[in-house]
N, C-alpha and C positions, 0 to 999 in steps of 0.2 A: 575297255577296249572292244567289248564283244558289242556294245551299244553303236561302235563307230564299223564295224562289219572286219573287223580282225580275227580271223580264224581263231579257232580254239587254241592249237597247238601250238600254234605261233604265238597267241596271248599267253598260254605258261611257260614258252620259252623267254617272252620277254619280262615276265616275272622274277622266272629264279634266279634272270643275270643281276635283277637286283639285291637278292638275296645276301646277306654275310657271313647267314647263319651256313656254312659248310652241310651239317646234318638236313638243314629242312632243303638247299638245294638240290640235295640226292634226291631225297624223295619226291620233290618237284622234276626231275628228270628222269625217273621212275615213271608216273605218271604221265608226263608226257611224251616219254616213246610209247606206251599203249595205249594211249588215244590218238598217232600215227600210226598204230598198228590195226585200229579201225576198231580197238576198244571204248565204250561209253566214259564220258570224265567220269562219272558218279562207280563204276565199277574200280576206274582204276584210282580214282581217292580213297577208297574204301580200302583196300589195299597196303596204304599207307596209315601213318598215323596223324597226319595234317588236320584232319578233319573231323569230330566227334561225330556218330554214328548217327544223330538225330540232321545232323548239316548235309551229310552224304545223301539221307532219304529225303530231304530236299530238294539237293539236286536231280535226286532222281526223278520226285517227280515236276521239276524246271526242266529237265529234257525232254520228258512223254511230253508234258506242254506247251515246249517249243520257246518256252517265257525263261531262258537263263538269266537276263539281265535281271528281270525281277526276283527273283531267286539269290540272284547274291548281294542285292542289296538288303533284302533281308538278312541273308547271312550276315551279313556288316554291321546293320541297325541290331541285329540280337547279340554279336560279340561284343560292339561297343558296349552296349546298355550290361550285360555280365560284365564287363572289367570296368565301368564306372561300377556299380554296386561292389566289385572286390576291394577297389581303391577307397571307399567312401566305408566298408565295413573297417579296415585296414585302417585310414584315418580316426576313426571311432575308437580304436582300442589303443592306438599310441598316445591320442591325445592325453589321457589321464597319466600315463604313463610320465608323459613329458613333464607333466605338471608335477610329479611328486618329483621326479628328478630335481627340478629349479628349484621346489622348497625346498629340499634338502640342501642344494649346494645354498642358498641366499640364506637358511636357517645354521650352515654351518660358518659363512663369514659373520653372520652374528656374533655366534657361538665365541668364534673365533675374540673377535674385538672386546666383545665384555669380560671374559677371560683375561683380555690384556689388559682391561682398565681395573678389575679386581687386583690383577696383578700391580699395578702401580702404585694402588692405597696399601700394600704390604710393607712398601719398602719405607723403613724407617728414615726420614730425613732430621 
């Protein structure tokens, strides 16, 4: 939005109405009444908790240089790239998991059956 000449304040308003999350929309209306109050975004993200303290001093210095747009596309490109690596650490350590699960349950219909064919050569006919 701010790449198409849409105000700041107006671009985090029309953010939080998309928002669901209840908590993270406070905070986004937090913020954006003090940057209508002619506070910097980067003072009043900081403020909040939306933002990890290394993104804030970003933006801050995406305000001195006048470069926001590029600024949060970064922001963007380095969240993504962290939660792909969270989801891919996250897939790494299930997948073993899963795998004993299946043996187990595919080693216990085994179980299960030859148990029941021992049991049928007991039965005296």
């Amino acid at each position: 939005m701010i790449k198409s000449g849409v105000v700041v304040d107006k671009a985090i308003g029309f953010a939080q109405k998309n928002l669901r999350n209840i908590e993270l929309a406070n905070q986004i209306e937090v913020a954006r009444k003090k940057v209508n109050e002619g506070e910097k975004l980067s003072s009043s993200l900081n403020q909040t908790d939306l933002y990890p303290a290394f993104f804030v001093s970003l933006l801050e210095v995406g305000e001195e240089s006048n470069n926001l747009e590029r600024i949060f596309n970064e922001i963007a490109d380095r969240s993504k790239n962290e939660f792909e690596s969270w989801t891919q650490k996250l897939t790494s350590l299930l997948e073993p998991i899963m795998i004993l699960i299946m043996g187990l349950l595919v080693g216990g219909v085994v179980v299960v059956m030859l148990l029941s064919m021992v049991s049928m050569n007991d039965i005296g006919i």
